[in-house]
Each structure stands twice: as C-alpha cells, then as structure tokens.
C-alpha positions, 0 to 999 in steps of 0.5 A: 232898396226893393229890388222888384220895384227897380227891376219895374222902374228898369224896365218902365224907363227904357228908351229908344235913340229915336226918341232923341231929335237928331234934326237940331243944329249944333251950336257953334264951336271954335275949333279947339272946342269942336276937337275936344268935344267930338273926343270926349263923347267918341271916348265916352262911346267906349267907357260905357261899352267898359260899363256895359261889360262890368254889368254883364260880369255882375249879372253872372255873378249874382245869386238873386233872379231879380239882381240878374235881370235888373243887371241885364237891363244895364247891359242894354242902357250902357250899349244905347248909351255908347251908341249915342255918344258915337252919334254925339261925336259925329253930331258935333264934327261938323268941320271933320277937322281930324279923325277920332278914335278911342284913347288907347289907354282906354282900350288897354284899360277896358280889356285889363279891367274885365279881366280883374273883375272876373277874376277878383272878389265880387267886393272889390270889382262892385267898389271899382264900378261904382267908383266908375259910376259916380265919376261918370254920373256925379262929375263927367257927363254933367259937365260935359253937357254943360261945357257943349251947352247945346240942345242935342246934348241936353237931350241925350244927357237927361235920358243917359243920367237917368239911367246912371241914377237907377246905376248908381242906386244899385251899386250902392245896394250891392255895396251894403250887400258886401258889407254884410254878414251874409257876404262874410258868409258866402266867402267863408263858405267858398271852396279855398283857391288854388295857387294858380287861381290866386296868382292869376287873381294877383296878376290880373289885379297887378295889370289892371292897376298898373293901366289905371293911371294913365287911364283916368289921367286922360279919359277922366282928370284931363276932360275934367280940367277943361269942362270943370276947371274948378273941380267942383264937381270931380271932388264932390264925386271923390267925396262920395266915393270916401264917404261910402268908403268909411261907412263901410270901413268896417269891413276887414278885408285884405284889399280894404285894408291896403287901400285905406293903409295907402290913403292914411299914409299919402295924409300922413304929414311925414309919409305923404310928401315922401310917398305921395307920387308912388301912392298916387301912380298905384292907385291910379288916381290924381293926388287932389283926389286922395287927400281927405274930401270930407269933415268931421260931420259929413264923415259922422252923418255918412257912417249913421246914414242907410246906404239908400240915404248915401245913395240918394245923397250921392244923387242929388250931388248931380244938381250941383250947379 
C-alpha cells in the first residue's frame, strides 16, 4: 500500500453530516422493527466512538508521520460516523416507544479494550481492530442497511463504508507491518518489561477478554441474527478474518501461538465437544464462528496472495448480496 496516496484519499473523501438530506421520510416500521433499529444504530453511535479511540492508540504509537496523520483522519471518520448513527436513532424513533441507551456491555467493554490496546503488543491490539473492522464493515452495517431498506439509511451507509474500506485498507497494511522482520526487530530491540508492567499487561488482556463475550453476544451475534438470519455475511467476515490469520500464521508469538492452540483444539473431533464452550466463552466469539470457514484452496490462495490482494478481497466481500 502507498502510504502517501491514501493519507490524499484520506484527506480528499472527507464529508460532512450536512451533506446527508435528513428531510426524507422514514419508511414504515412495525413496532418491534422500530425498537430494534433505533437500538442498533444508538449501540453502533458508540462502537465507532470505541473505534475512534483505537486509532487514537494507534496514532500514537506509530512510528511513521504519514501513518499518524492518515490515523488521525480515522479519528475524525469514527466521531462523524457516531454522530450519525445517533441521528439515524432519532431519524428512526418516530413512535418513541422507549428510551435507548448504549448496551452496558458495550460501555464495560470499550473502557476494558482501550486499555488492553495500551497496554499490549501493537500486533495483538492492530489484529483485534481489524477483527472489529471486518465485523463492522464486511457484515453489520451492510445488513443493517439492508434490514431498514430506507433512503436515509442508504445514504449514510454509502459514505460510512466508504470510509471503513480506506479502514480496512490500513489495517491490513499494518497487519503485513506485524508480520515483518522489521517488527521482529523493533520488538527484539525494545527495553525488557518490568514485572509490573507485565502483570499489568496480563491483567488488562485478562479484563478485556473476559467482557468480550458478552460483547459481541449482544452488540454483534444478537443484530446479526435479526438482520443476517442466514449468516451469510458474519461468516464471510470470519473467514476473512482466519484467512489473514494463516497468512500470517507464521509469526511465532505467544499470544499467536495461543489463539491458533485454542482454535485447533475446539476443531479437533475429541477436544472440541468436551472443550468447545470454555473456548468459545474466552475467545469471546460464537462457536460457529470458530470452526474452520475456509477450504483447502481458498487457505492456499490466501497464504500466496499480497496482503493488498487479502485486503481487496476482504473489500469486495461487502457486495455479497
């Protein structure tokens, strides 16, 4: 990825609210329809404020002046992103059948996740984003849209998954960064931890996996089965996410290393029946989304392909109909 030319596409692709017309009327919706969407897009004003404050972390800690500014323009996308989804909420609370307020998972969650970020390895914080990302970009907003199948809607989404693709772009250039040599370097060159700071990375990783679960379970999986009942497009999102993950399964770090034992061992056809719910609750993910998403070839083409290639490919996977 030519780092200069998307901090210009960054910078060019910016938008404003008011470029949205918020005059349309909203379609009709049955009352159960009307409370799920108005929660949807009111929890979705404060996931992309979580994502906005993972850039922030990762604009600090890059090392590249281009990489800082192109992570500072995603700062910006993500709080315009939230204050539209908190527009959406009220576009589509026509009835003001109750009051809605952000899941308290997701608060418990965001406050436990910043810290973890700030705390752990820079590849460890970079793969848990774009998992957010692809989740975000590849399955939730698309369908949701789709689910509302309304103009307003229509409108904002095109804008907000433009900007989740320049997202996504990057975070799989950064993946290819963590995968590198260079980054073996840095790490091998950086001053050893203290057993206070390691403990305090244990304990931040420890609070911040424990609240996943829950999570995900009611701000991603529970959405999704009203909006994707086929799962479609939340399996094609996992994939995406275990394919970057073989191509970069080289990489022979501790926690790389434990989260590729914990998926073999849920596959594995003795472990997996006996082990599969305690996996499933510290991974923090649905069990259909830990089983094996990819073939034989796609696992071949994905560990050949660039990771622009994966990127691109994880892109497209957002025209899924």
């Amino acid at each position: 990825m030519d780092v200069a030319r998307m901090l210009e596409m960054c910078r060019r692709d910016q938008w404003r609210i008011e470029d949205l017309d918020w005059s349309v009327t909203p379609r009709a919706l049955s009352r159960e329809d009307e409370i799920a969407v108005c929660q949807y897009f009111t929890d979705m004003s404060g996931i992309e404020l979580l994502a906005g404050a993972l850039f922030e972390v990762q604009r600090d800690q890059a090392r590249d002046a281009t990489l800082r500014k192109i992570f500072s323009t995603f700062v910006v996308d993500e709080e315009r992103h939230s204050r539209v989804a908190t527009l959406l909420a009220r576009h589509y609370d026509v009835h003001r059948y109750q009051r809605y307020e952000l899941n308290p998972h997701l608060v418990r969650f965001q406050k436990h996740f910043v810290n973890a970020v700030q705390h752990l390895a820079p590849d460890i914080a970079n793969a848990y984003i774009t998992t957010g990302e692809l989740l975000l970009d590849v399955a939730l907003l698309r369908s949701l849209d789709d689910y509302v199948d309304d103009e307003m809607s229509h409108q904002a989404m095109k804008l907000i998954n433009r900007d989740e693709s320049r997202h996504i772009a990057v975070d799989y250039h950064m993946s290819e960064y963590y995968a590198s040599p260079e980054y073996e370097a840095w790490l091998a060159s950086r001053p050893k931890k203290s057993v206070l700071e390691e403990a305090r990375a244990a304990w931040a990783l420890v609070g911040f996996m424990y609240h996943a679960q829950p999570f995900f379970r009611d701000v991603f999986f529970r959405p999704m089965e009203l909006v994707d009942p086929t799962n479609r497009r939340l399996i094609e999102a996992f994939k995406r996410i275990q394919l970057l993950g073989r191509k970069t399964d080289h990489v022979n770090r501790p926690f790389t290393r434990f989260l590729r034992a914990l998926q073999d061992l849920f596959n594995h056809p003795v472990s997996g029946p006996i082990l599969g719910p305690a996996i499933s609750r510290i991974m923090g993910v649905d069990p259909k989304v830990i089983r094996v998403l990819y073939d034989e070839e796609e696992e071949r083409r994905a560990r050949a392909a660039s990771f622009d290639a994966l990127a691109q490919e994880a892109l497209e996977a957002k025209t899924l109909s």
